[in-house]
C-alpha positions in Angstrom: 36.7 20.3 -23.0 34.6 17.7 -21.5 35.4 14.3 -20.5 34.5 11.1 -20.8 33.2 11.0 -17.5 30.6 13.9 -17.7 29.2 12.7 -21.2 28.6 9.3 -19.8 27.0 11.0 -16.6 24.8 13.1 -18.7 23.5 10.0 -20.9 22.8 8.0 -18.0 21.0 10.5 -15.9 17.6 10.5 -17.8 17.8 6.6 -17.8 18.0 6.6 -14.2 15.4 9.1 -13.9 13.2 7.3 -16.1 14.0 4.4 -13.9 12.9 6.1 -10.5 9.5 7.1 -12.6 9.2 4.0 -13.2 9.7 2.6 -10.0 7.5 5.4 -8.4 4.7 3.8 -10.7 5.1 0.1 -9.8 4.8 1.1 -6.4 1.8 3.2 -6.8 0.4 0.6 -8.3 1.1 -2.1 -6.0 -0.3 0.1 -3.5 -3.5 0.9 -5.3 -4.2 -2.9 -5.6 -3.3 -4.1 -1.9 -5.8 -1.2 -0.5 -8.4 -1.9 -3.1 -8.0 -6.0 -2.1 -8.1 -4.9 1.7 -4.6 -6.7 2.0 -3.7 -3.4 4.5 -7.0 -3.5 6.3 -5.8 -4.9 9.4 -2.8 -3.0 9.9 -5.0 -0.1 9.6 -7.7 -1.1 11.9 -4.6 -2.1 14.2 -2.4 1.5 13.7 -6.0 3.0 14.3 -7.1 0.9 17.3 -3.9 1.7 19.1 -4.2 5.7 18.2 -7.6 6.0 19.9 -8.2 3.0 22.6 -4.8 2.8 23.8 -6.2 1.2 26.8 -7.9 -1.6 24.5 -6.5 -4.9 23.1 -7.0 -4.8 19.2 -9.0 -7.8 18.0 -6.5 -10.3 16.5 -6.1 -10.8 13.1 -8.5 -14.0 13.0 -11.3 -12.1 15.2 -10.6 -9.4 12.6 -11.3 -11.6 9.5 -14.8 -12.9 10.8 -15.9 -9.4 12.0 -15.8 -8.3 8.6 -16.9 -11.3 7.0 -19.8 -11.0 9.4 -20.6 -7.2 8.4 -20.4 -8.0 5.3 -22.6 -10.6 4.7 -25.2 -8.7 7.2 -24.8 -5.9 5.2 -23.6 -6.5 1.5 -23.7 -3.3 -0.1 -22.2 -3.3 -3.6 -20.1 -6.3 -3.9 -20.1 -8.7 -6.9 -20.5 -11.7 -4.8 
């Protein structure tokens, strides 16, 4: 005989998977969009600079900024603006 317990366990347990898929998906997608807006750049660039020139202050975040604001306007590439 089963109880209450285990039939209320068993209905609930593809909800909450289908929550966690969910959830999985939001933050895939919230990642996606702050790397494709360059939000993580400079905690990259920072993670990186301290990885290989661990000798070397990192620019700061400003100096950062108008570095590649600079490149890119030498350089534009294929942006839309």
């Amino acid at each position: 005989m089963t109880s209450t317990v285990d039939r209320t366990d068993a209905a609930t347990s593809p909800l909450r998977a289908l929550w966690s898929a969910l959830g999985r998906v939001g933050r895939g997608i919230r990642w996606y969009m702050t790397t494709l807006m360059g939000d993580t750049a400079y905690a990259t660039y920072v993670a990186h600079h301290r990885r290989h020139h661990p000798d070397e202050e990192p620019l700061t975040e400003r100096q950062f900024w108008r570095q590649r604001m600079d490149d890119q306007d030498r350089n534009p590439g294929a942006r839309c603006c």
